[in-house]
N, C-alpha and C positions, 0 to 999 in steps of 0.2 A: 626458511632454511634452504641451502643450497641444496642440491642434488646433481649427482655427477652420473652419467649414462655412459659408460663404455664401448667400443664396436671396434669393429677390422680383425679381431684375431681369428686363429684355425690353423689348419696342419700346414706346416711347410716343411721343404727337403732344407736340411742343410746346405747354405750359401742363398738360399732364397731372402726373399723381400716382404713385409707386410705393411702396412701402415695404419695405425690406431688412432682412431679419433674418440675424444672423451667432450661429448657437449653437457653445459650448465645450464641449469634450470633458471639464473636468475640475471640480470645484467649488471649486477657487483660483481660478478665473474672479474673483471676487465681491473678492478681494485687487489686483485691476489696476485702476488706469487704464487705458480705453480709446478707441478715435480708428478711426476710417471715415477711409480712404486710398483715390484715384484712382489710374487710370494709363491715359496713352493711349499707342497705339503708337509707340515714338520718343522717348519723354518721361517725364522721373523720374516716378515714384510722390510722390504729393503727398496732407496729410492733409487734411481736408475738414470735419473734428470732434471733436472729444474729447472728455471728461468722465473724473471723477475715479470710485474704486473706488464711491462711491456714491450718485453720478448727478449729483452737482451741479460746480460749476466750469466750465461747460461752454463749449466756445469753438469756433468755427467760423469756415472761408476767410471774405475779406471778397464774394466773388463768392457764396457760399452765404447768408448772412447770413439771415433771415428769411426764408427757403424751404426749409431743411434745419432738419428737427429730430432731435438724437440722445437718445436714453434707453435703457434699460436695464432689466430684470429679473434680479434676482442669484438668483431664487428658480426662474428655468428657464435659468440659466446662457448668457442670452439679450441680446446687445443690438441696438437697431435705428436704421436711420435712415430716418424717413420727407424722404421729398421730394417737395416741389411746383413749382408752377409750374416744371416743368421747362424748360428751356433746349438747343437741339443742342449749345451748347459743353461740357454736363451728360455729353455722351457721353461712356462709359469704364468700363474693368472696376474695380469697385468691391470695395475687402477690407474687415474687420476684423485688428485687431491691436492688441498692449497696447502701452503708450506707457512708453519708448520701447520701436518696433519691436522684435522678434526673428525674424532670419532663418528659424530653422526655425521658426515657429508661421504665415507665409502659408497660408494657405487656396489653393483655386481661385479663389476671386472669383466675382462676380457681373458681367455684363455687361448697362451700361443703354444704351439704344440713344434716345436724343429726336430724330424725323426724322416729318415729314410724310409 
């Protein structure tokens, strides 16, 4: 079964930068569509970017739009999403997962925190 590991999150100021990396436990990795999903406490898990098994197609929320970029490396079974000018509404624990979703491949997540 895949397993997704999350990293890069933590506090940032408003208009700051982070970038997440979400590595795969398995080299089918490279066979998926995959999509960057939020969730704030209270409230669905929402996806935020996707992209096709390799790299292209790529689509993202319209609140993200030119301040998230998602990519990929299928050769360290790696993909990422950098974000900019971040936003406090940006706050939220941040996953990977292939598209569509599979319950058991959640990770922990990554938690981004954008606050002054």
């Amino acid at each position: 079964q895949v397993q997704f590991v999350e990293s890069g999150g933590g506090l940032v100021q408003p208009g700051g930068s982070l970038r997440l990396s979400c590595a795969a436990s398995e080299r089918i990795f490279s066979s998926y569509a995959m999509g960057w999903y939020r969730q704030v406490p209270g409230k669905q898990r929402e996806m935020v970017a996707s992209m096709d098994s390799s790299g292209g197609d790529k689509k993202y929320k319209d609140s993200v739009k030119g301040r998230f970029t998602i990519s990929r490396d299928n050769a360290k079974n790696t993909v990422y999403l950098q974000m900019n000018s971040l936003k406090p509404e940006d706050t939220a624990a941040y996953y990977c997962n292939v598209i569509p979703p599979r319950p058991g491949y959640w990770g922990q997540g990554t938690q981004v925190t954008v606050s002054s």
